[in-house]
N, C-alpha and C positions, 0 to 999 in steps of 0.2 A: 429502524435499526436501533437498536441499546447498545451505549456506551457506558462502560464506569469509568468515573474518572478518580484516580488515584491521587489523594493530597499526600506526599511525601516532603520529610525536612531532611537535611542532613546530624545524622550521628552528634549529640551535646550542641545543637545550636540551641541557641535563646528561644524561648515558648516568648511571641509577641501577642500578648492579650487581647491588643488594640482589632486583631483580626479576627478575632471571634465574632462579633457583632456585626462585622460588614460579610461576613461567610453567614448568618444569619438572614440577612438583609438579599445575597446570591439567591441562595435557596427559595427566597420568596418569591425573587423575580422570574426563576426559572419554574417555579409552581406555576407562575400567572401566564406564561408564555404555553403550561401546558405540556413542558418538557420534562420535569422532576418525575420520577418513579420510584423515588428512594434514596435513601444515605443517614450516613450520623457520624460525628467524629468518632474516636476511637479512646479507649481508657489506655494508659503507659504499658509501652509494651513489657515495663516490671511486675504490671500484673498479667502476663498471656503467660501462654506455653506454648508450646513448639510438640508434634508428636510423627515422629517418623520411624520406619522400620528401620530396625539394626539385624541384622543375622536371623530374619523371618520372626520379629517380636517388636511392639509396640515400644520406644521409648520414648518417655517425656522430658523433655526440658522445660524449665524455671524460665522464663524472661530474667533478666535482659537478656538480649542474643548479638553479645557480643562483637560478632562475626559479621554484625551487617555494618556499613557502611548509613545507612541511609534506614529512616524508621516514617511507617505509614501513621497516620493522622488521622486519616477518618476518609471518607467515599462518598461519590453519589451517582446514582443510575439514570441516563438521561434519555428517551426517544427523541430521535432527530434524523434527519434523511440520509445524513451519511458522516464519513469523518470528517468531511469537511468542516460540518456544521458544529460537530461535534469539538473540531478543537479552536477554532472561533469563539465558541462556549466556554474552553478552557481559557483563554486570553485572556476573559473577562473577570476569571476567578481573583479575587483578593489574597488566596494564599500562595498565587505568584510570588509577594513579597516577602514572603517566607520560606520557600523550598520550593517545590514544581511539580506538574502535575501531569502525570501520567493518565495518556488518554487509550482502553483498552474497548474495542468490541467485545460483544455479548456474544456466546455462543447460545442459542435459543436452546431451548429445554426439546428435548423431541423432534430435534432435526431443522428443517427450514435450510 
């Protein structure tokens, strides 16, 4: 089964540096175990947009997006047997210390 696991901080917390390198150091270890399928932090959400239907038409929004409470960081896609395994995985994540982390199943491309 694939899980993404979603790094989220809350809204104007502190960017802790310190955690970049032990989230570097995650990733490795979940490469070598065989579990990694992907991820990468994320650039501020003052550089994204936002694109949603308004009245049957495309509108964009600018980042920041105000309105949220809580802003995503970066991701990564894990194979593992189940959620169990999967948030056991999350426990170990280093940006624990930082915000928290959102464990989401994969919906498989083409059914399953």
């Amino acid at each position: 089964m694939q899980f993404m696991l979603i790094f989220t901080s809350k809204r104007g917390a502190k960017v802790d540096e310190s955690v970049f390198p032990e989230m570097g150091k995650f990733a490795q270890e979940l490469a070598a175990e065989g579990k990694m399928r992907g991820g990468a932090p994320l650039h501020p959400e003052e550089e994204g947009a936002r694109v949603r239907l308004s009245k049957g038409k495309a509108v964009v929004t600018d980042g920041p997006f105000t309105e949220t409470k809580e802003v995503i960081g970066g991701f990564c896609m894990i194979e593992v047997k189940d959620k169990r395994e999967a948030i056991a995985i999350a426990k170990r994540c280093p940006h624990m210390r930082v915000g928290f982390v959102e464990v989401r199943r994969v919906f498989p491309v083409g059914g399953d």
